[in-house]
Structure formats: C-alpha cells, structure tokens
C-alpha positions as CSV (number, residue, x, y, z in Angstrom):
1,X,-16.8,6.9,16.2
2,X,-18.8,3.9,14.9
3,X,-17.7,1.6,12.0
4,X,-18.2,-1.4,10.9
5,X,-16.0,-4.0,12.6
6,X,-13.4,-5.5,10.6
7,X,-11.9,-8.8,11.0
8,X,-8.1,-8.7,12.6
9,X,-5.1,-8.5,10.0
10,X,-6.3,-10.4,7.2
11,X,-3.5,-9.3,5.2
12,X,-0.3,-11.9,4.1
13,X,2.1,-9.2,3.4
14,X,5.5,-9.4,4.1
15,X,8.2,-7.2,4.1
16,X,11.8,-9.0,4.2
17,X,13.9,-5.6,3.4
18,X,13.6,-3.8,6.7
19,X,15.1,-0.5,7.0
20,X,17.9,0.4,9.5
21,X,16.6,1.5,12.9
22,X,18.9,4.7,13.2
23,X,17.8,6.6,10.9
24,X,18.7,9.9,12.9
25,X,15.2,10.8,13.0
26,X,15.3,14.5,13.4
27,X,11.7,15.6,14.0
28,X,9.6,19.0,14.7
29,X,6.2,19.2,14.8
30,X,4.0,22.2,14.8
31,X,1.7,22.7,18.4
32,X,-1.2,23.8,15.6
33,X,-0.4,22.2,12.8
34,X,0.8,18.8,13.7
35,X,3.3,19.0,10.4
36,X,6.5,16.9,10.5
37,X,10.2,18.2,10.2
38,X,12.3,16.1,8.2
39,X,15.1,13.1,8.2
40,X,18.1,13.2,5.7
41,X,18.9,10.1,3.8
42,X,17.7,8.2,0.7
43,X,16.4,5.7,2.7
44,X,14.3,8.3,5.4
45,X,12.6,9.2,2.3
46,X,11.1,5.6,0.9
47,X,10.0,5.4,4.5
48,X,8.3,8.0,4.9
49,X,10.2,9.8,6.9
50,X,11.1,12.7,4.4
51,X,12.1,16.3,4.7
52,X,10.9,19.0,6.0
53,X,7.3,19.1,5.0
54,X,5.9,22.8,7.1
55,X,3.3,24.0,5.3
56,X,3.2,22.0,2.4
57,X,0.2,20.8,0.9
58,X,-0.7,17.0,-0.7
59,X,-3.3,17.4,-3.6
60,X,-6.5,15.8,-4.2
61,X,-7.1,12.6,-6.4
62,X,-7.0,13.1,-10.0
63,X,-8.1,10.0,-12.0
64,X,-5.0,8.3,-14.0
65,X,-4.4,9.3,-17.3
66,X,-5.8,13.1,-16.7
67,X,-2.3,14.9,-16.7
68,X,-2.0,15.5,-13.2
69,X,1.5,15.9,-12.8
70,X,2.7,15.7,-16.3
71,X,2.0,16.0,-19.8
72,X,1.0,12.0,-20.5
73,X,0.0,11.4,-16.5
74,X,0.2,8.1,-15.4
75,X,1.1,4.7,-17.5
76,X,-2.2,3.1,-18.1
77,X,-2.8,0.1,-15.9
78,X,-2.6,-3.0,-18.0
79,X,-5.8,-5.1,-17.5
80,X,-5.7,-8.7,-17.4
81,X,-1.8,-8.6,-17.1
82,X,0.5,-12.0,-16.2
83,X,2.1,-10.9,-12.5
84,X,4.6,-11.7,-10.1
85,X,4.6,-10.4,-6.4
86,X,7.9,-10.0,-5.2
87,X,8.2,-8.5,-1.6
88,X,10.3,-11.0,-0.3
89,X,12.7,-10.9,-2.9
90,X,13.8,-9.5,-6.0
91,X,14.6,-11.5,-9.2
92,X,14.2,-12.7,-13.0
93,X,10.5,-12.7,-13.1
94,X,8.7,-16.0,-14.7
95,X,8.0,-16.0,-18.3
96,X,4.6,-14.3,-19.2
97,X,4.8,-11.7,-16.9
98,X,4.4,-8.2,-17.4
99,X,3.8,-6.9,-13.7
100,X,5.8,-6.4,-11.0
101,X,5.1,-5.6,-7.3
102,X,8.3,-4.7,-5.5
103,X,9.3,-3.0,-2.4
104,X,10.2,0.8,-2.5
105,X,13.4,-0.1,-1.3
106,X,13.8,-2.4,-4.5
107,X,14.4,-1.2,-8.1
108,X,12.0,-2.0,-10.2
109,X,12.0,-4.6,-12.7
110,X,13.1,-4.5,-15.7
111,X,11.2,-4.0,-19.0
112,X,7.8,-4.9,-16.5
113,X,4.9,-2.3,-15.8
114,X,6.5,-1.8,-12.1
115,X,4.4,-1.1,-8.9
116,X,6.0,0.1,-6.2
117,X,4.9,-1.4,-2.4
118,X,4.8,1.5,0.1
119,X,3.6,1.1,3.6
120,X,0.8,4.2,3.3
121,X,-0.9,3.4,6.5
122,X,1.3,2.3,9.4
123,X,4.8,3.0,10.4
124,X,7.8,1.0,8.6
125,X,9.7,-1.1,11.3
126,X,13.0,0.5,12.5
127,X,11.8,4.0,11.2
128,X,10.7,6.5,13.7
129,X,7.7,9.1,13.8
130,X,6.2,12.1,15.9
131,X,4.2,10.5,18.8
132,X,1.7,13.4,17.6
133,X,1.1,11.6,14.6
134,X,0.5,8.0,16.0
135,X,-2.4,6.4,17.7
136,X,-2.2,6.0,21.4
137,X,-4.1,2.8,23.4
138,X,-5.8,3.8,26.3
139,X,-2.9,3.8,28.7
140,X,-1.1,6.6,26.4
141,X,1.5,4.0,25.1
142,X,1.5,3.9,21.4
143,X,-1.4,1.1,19.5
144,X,0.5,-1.3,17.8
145,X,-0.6,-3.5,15.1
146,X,-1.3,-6.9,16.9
147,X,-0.2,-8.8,13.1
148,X,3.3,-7.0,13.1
149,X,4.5,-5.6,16.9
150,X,7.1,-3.2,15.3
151,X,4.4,-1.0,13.5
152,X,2.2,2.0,14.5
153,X,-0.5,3.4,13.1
154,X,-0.8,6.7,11.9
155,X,-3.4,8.6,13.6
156,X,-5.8,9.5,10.8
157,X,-8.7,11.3,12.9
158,X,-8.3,14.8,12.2
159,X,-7.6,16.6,8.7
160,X,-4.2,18.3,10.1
161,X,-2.3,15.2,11.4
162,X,-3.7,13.3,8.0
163,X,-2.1,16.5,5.7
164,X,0.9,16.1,8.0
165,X,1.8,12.0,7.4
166,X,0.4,12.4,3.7
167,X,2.9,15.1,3.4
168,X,6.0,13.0,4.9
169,X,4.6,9.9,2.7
170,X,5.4,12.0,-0.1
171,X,8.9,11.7,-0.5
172,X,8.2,8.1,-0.4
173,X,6.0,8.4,-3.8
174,X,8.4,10.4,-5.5
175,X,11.3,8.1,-4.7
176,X,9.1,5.5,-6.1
177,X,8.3,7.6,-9.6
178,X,12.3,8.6,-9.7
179,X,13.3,5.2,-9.5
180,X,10.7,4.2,-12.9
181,X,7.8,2.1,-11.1
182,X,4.4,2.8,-13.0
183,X,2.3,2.6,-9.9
184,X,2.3,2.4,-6.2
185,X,0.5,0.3,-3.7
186,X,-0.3,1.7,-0.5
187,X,-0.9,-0.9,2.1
188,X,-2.4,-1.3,5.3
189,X,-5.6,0.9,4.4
190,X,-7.8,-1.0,6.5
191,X,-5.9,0.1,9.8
192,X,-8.4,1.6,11.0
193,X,-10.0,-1.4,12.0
194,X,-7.5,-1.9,14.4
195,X,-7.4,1.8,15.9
196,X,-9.7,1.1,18.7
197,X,-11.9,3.5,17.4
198,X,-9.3,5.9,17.5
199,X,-10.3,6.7,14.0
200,X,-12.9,5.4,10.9
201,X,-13.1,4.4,7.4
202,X,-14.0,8.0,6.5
203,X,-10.9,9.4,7.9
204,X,-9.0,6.5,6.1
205,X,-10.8,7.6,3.1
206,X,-9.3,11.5,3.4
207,X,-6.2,10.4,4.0
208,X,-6.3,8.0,1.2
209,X,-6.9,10.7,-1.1
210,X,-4.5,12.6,-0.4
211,X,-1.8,10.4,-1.1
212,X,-3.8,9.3,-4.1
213,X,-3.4,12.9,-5.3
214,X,0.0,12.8,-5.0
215,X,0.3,9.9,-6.9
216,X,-1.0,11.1,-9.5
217,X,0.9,14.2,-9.3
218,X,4.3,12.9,-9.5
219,X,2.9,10.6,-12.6
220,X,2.2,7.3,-10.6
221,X,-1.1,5.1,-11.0
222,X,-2.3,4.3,-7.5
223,X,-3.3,0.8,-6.0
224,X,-6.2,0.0,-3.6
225,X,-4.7,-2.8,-1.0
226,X,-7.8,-5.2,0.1
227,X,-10.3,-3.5,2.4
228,X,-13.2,-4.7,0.0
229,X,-15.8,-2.5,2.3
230,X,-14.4,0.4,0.5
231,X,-17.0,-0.8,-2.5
232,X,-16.5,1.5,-5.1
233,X,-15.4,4.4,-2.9
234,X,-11.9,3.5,-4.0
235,X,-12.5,4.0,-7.4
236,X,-15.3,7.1,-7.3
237,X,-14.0,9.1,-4.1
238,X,-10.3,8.1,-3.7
239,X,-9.3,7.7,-7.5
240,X,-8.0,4.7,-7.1
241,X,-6.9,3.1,-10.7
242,X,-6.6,-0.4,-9.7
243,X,-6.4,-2.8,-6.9
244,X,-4.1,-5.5,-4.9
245,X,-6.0,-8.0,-3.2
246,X,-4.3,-11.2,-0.9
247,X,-6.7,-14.2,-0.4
248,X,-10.1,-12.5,-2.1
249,X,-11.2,-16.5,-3.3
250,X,-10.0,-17.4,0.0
251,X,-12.3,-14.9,2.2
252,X,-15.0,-14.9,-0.7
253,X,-14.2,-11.6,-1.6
254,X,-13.0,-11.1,-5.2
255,X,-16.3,-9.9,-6.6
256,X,-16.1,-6.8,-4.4
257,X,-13.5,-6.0,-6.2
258,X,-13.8,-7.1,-9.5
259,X,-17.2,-5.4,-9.7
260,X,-15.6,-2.2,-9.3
261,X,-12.7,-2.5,-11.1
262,X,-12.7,-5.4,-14.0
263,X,-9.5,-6.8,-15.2
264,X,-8.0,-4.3,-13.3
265,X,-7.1,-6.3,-9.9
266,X,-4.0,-8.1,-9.1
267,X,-5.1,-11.2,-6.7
268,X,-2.8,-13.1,-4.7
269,X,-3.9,-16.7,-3.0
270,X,-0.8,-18.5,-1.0
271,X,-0.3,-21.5,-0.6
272,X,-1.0,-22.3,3.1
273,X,-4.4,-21.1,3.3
274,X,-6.5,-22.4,0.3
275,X,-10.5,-22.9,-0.1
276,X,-9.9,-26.3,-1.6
277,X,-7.3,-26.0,-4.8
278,X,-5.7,-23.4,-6.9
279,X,-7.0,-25.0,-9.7
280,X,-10.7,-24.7,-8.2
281,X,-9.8,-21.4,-7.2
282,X,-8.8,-20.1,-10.9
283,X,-11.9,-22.1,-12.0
284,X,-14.7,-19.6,-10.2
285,X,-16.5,-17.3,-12.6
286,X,-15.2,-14.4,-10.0
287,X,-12.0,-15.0,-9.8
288,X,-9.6,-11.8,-10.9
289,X,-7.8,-13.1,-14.2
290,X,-4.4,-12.0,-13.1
291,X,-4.3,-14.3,-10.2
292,X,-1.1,-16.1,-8.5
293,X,-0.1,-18.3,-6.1
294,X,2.7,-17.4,-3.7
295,X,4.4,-18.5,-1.0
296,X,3.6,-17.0,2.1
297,X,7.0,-16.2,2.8
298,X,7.2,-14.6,-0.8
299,X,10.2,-16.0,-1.0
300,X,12.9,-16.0,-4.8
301,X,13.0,-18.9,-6.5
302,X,16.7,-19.6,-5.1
303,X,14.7,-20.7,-1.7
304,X,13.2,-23.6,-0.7
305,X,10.2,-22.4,-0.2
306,X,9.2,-20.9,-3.1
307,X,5.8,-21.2,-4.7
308,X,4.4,-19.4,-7.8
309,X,1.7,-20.6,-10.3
310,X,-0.8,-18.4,-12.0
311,X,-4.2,-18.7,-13.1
C-alpha cells in the first residue's frame, strides 16, 4: 500500500489511569469473520474489550445534531470554549472553563461540556486483544507502537477486522455517553503511519467512520485527534464535529485544522516543547482560540509540575 509518510509519534498524550492487566480476557473470534467474543467487567468495556459483539454491526457517520441515536442527537460543540485537558488527573477545573477532556475511566466533570478520551486506534496497556485483530511485524510478533511499548495496533486493512474492533470499541462509547460526557475523542488515528504499511489512511478513514457512527448513535459528538493530512476528510467523509490537536503552533499546523473546522478545535501546546513563547504562540493569526498550555505530564494542580495557562 502507498501513503504518505508520516513523521513518528508526534502526539504528547498521556494516559496515567492504566487499567489492570487481568482482565480475564475471554476471547473468540470467527475464522470468516474476524468478530471478537467478549470480556465481562465495567472496566473490559471502557477498554474496548466489550462483549460479545458476533454479528453486530457499527453504523455509518451521521453529522451531530441530525438525531442519530436520539431525539435531540448530540450536544452541540461549543465553539471558542475556555478548556482544560485533564488526562493525567482529575480535578476542580480553573475558572473560565467550560470543556473538559477526561479519560473514559474518569467521570466527567461536573457542570462542563465533557469529552471523553478513548484510545480508538491502538490497544489500551494491560488490556488484551485477538492476535487476529492486531498488526504483525515481519517476524510474526505483534507491531508495537515505538512512542508507547505496551500498545498494539489494530489491524485496520480489511473491512471485516475494522467492523470487528469498531464493534468491541463500542461498549467503550456507550460507557462514555452513560456516564454524561458530551463527546468522545478517539486517539491515535494516525497509527497507520506506524503500521509498516500494514495498512493506509483510507483504511483508517473506514474505520474511523465507523466508530464515528456510533458516536453519534449513542448521542455523542465525535473528536478528530491531530492527523492534519486528514484535511477536510474528517469533517466531510468521517463526520467528524470537532477536533483535538497537541502542538499544531508547535509543528506549524493549526491552520489545517482551523480551516476545516473554525472555532471548533481544542489546541494543546506544553510546555517543554515551545516555537519561542506561549504568548507568541496565542499571538499568531492561526492560532485555535481555545488554546492551552499543559504540562507534559498533564499533571493536577496538587503536583509539582503542573502547568496551565490559556490563550
């Protein structure tokens, strides 16, 4: 397959609640089919690790505020919003802030427009998946992700092992939309410029929608993460309703993104990897207007090494 090369792991994230490793994994996958069998426990399901999934089907994208899965549909995104992004840790968000980014192991925050950080892409550390739905290297081993040894990627190549994760990923999304986030966040979409070629951006793209569908389905707005080649495929072909972007002013990137989708991006600088200032940075004509600056630890405020201004 060719694509155009991507540099390696530009993302910052970071992901501080990790899940237990035994997790009883109980798995069964179809010779044809490539679909999943499930995992019990709350905490299988936010990794996307769910139950049994044999036949099911994800749906398609459906732009937010249509009524996909309910009467109103999804929250509208609110443009231009003060945020906060709180992987790391969980607490009283600063004053003027009216989004919050969490993990989907987290509840979300209180009396904030709540989006919900879900590792779409790759495997969450300690939880385990089919081999049949990972990428192998060359050897036959399993491709890791060179920024973060304990993940896999999902092997996205072929429309029955896509419907198959997407599937298992659901549970994941509806924990999110029982639990009252507004939106998810599905990160890790540019994996597939670390698959070897396994797979491409097109197959992300599939994939993508599909989970995007889903979102919508169960009532949740749904979040680009970075990958500014997408253009505005995200928006037009996914259904994307927004985006999350780490270090667009510092890779020269945000107009990629604000191009497509206005007010409508969430940008995150940190604070160890800077152009020149934040200050300079918030200055640019291009620069998203809800923009932060985090630690890269994303750290609470309780720590040390805590770091938040906004633009």
């Amino acid at each position: 397959m060719s694509f155009s090369p991507l540099l390696t792991r530009r993302s910052a994230r970071r992901r501080t609640v990790v899940l237990a490793a035994a997790l009883g994994v109980v798995v069964a996958v179809a010779t044809a089919g490539c679909t999943a069998g499930g995992q019990s426990g709350a905490d299988a399901s936010r990794s996307g690790a769910g139950a049994d999934v044999s036949g099911a089907v994800v749906g398609t994208a459906t732009p937010a505020g249509a009524g996909a899965g309910s009467d109103e549909g999804p929250a509208p995104f609110p443009a231009g919003a003060g945020f906060d992004y709180q992987l790391g840790a969980s607490y009283d968000p600063p004053a003027g802030t009216t989004v919050v980014v969490r993990d989907s192991t987290a509840e979300p925050a209180a009396g904030a427009y709540g989006v919900c950080y879900v590792n779409g892409f790759q495997t969450q550390p300690g939880v385990e998946w089919p081999e049949e739905l990972l990428v192998h290297d060359s050897s036959g081993g399993l491709l890791v992700d060179p920024g973060w040894p304990d993940e896999h990627l999902f092997d996205l190549a072929r429309a029955d092992t896509r419907q198959a994760v997407a599937a298992r990923m659901a549970d994941t999304i509806d924990d999110c939309a029982a639990d009252g986030y507004d939106a998810v966040e599905f990160d890790n979409l540019d994996s597939y410029g670390r698959s070897e070629g396994a797979f491409d951006l097109d197959d992300a793209v599939a994939y993508a929608t599909l989970l995007v569908g889903h979102a919508h389905e169960a009532g949740l707005a749904a979040a680009q993460k970075n990958t500014a080649e997408l253009e505005a495929r995200g928006r037009d072909e996914i259904g994307f309703d927004f985006a999350v972007v780490e270090e667009c002013d510092f890779y020269r990137e945000c107009a990629d993104f604000t191009d497509v989708y206005g007010d409508r991006v969430l940008a995150v600088e940190y604070d160890d990897e800077l152009r020149d200032t934040f200050a300079e940075a918030c200055a640019r004509p291009e620069t998203p207007s809800s923009t932060i600056l985090r630690d890269r630890d994303l750290v609470g405020p309780d720590d040390e090494g805590y770091v938040f201004d906004r633009c």
